[in-house]
TORVEX-238380 format. One record per residue (C-alpha): residue in one letter; x, y, z. Coordinates in steps of 0.2 Angstrom, whole numbers, padded with zeros to 4 digits, always signed. Layout:
% residues N
AXYZ;...
This chain:
% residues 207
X+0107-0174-0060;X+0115-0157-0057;X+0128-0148-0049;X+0125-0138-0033;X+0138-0126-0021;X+0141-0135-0005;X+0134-0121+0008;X+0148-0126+0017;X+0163-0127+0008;X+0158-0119-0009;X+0165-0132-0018;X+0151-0142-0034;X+0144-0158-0029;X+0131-0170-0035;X+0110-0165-0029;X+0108-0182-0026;X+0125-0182-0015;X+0117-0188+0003;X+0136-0178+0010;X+0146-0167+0001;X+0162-0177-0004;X+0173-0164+0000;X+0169-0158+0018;X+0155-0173+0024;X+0140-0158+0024;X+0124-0167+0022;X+0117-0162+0004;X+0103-0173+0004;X+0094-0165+0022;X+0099-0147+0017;X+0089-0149+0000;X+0074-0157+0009;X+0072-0144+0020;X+0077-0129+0009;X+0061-0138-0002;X+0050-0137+0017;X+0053-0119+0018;X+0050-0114+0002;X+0031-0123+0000;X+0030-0115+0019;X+0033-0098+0010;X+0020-0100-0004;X+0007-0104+0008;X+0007-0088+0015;X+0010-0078-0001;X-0007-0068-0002;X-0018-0074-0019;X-0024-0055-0021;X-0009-0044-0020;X+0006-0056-0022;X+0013-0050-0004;X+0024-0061+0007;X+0018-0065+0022;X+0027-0071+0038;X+0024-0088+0043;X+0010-0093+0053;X+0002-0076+0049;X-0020-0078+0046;X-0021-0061+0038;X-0013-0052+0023;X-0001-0039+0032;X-0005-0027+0015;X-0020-0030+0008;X-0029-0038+0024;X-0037-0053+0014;X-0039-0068+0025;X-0024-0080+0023;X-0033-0096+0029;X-0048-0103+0024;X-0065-0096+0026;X-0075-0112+0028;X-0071-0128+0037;X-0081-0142+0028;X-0078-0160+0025;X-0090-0162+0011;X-0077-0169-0004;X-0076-0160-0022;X-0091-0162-0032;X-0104-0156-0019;X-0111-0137-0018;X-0112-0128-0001;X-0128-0127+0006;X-0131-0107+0004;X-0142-0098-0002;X-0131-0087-0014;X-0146-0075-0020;X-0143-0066-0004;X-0124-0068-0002;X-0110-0060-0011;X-0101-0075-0023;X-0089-0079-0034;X-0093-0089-0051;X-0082-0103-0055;X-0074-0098-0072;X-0074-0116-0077;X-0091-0125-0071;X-0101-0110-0068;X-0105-0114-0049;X-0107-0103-0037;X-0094-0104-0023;X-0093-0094-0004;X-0082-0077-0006;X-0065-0077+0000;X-0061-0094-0006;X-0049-0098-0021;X-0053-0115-0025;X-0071-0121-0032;X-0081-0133-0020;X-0089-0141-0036;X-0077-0145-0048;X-0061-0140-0040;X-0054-0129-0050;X-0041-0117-0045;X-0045-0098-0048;X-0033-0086-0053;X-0030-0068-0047;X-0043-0062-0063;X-0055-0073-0062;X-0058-0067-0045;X-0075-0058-0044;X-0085-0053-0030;X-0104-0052-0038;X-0114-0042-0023;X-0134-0046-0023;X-0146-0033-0026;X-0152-0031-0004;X-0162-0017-0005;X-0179-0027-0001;X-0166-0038+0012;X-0171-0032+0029;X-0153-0029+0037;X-0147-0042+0052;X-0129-0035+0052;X-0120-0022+0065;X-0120-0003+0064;X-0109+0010+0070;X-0113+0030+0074;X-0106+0044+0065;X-0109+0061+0074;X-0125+0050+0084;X-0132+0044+0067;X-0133+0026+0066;X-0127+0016+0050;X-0128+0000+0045;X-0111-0010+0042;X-0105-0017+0025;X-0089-0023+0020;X-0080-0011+0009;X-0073-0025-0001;X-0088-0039-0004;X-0103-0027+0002;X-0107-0041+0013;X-0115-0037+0031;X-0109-0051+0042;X-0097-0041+0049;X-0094-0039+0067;X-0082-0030+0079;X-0066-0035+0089;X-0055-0027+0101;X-0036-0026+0094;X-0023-0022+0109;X-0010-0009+0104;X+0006-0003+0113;X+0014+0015+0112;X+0029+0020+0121;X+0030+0036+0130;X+0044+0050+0130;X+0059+0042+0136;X+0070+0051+0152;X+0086+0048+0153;X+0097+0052+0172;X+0115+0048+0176;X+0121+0031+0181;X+0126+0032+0200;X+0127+0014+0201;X+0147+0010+0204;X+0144-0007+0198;X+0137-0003+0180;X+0153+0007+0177;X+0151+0005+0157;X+0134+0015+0158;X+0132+0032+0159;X+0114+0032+0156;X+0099+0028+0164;X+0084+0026+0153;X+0067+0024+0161;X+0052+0024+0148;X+0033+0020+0151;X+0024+0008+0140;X+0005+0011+0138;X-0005-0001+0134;X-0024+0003+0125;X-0037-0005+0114;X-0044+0000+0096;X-0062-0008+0092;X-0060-0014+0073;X-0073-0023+0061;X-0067-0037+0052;X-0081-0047+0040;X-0084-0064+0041;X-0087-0069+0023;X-0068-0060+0016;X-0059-0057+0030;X-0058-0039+0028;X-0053-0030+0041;X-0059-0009+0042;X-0063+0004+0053;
């Protein structure tokens, strides 16, 4: 048992008070959902660079690594995914020494939970692969995409809708009923696309 500071009288009661003796808040329901939020707030604390996201967010707002999972499988621990790793970029579990889809923190075989070091990306040789990606053209030269983080080329491209705001004009108020307003503002919103790649194996997303 230990003492806690009633959020809402300040005065020390019991953690396993259901209500605060003093002022009836209800201790036991505060604590529950205090714990709710903060397992809520780890979940989206990116494993790569330690930044906090906001709830509900599916990519890292730093570092752009995908915050959900990769791959949806119901196949329990202790079977391997059916790819073929010599031609994908991987990870190495640092406890079983499978081979597990990149972007994923938790081994498919074994179970284990990797840590931020034990993270490797090991990119296959894919010189003799004949490429099945996207390209892009630089000054009409046509280049093949990879991901600048895993080398991978499943990558492919999506529209992201922006806004920006124009200059803003201001006139006089004439209106005898908005007496508190002296102002006007009128300002025009513009709305306009940017094509982005994002990969499909790390969740990076580039230009």
């Amino acid at each position: 048992m230990a003492l806690i500071v009633c959020p809402e009288c300040g005065n020390n009661v019991s953690d396993k008070a259901k209500t605060c003796i003093y002022c009836g808040f209800p201790i036991s329901e505060f604590l529950e959902k205090e714990e709710e939020e903060k397992i809520l707030n780890e979940k989206y604390v990116c494993k790569v660079c330690g930044f906090q996201n906001k709830i509900g967010s599916d990519y890292c707002e730093h570092c752009e690594l995908r915050l959900t999972d990769y791959i949806k499988t119901d196949k329990p621990v202790g079977f391997s995914y059916e790819v073929d790793f010599s031609k994908r970029p991987h990870t190495i579990c640092p406890k079983c020494g499978e081979k597990n889809e990149t972007g994923l923190f938790k081994c498919g075989v074994c179970g284990h939970d990797y840590k931020l070091e034990d993270y490797q990306v090991i990119v296959p040789q894919r010189e003799k692969e004949p490429f099945d990606g996207i390209y892009k053209y630089v000054f009409g030269e046509k280049i093949p995409v990879y991901c600048p983080r895993c080398g991978s080329s499943n990558c492919s491209y999506f529209q992201e809708q922006n806004i920006k705001l124009g200059k803003a004009r201001y006139s006089y108020n004439l209106n005898p009923f908005r007496i508190f307003t002296f102002a006007n503002k009128k300002q025009k919103i513009k709305n306009y696309t940017v094509s982005k790649i994002c990969c499909n194996d790390c969740g990076k997303i580039f230009n």
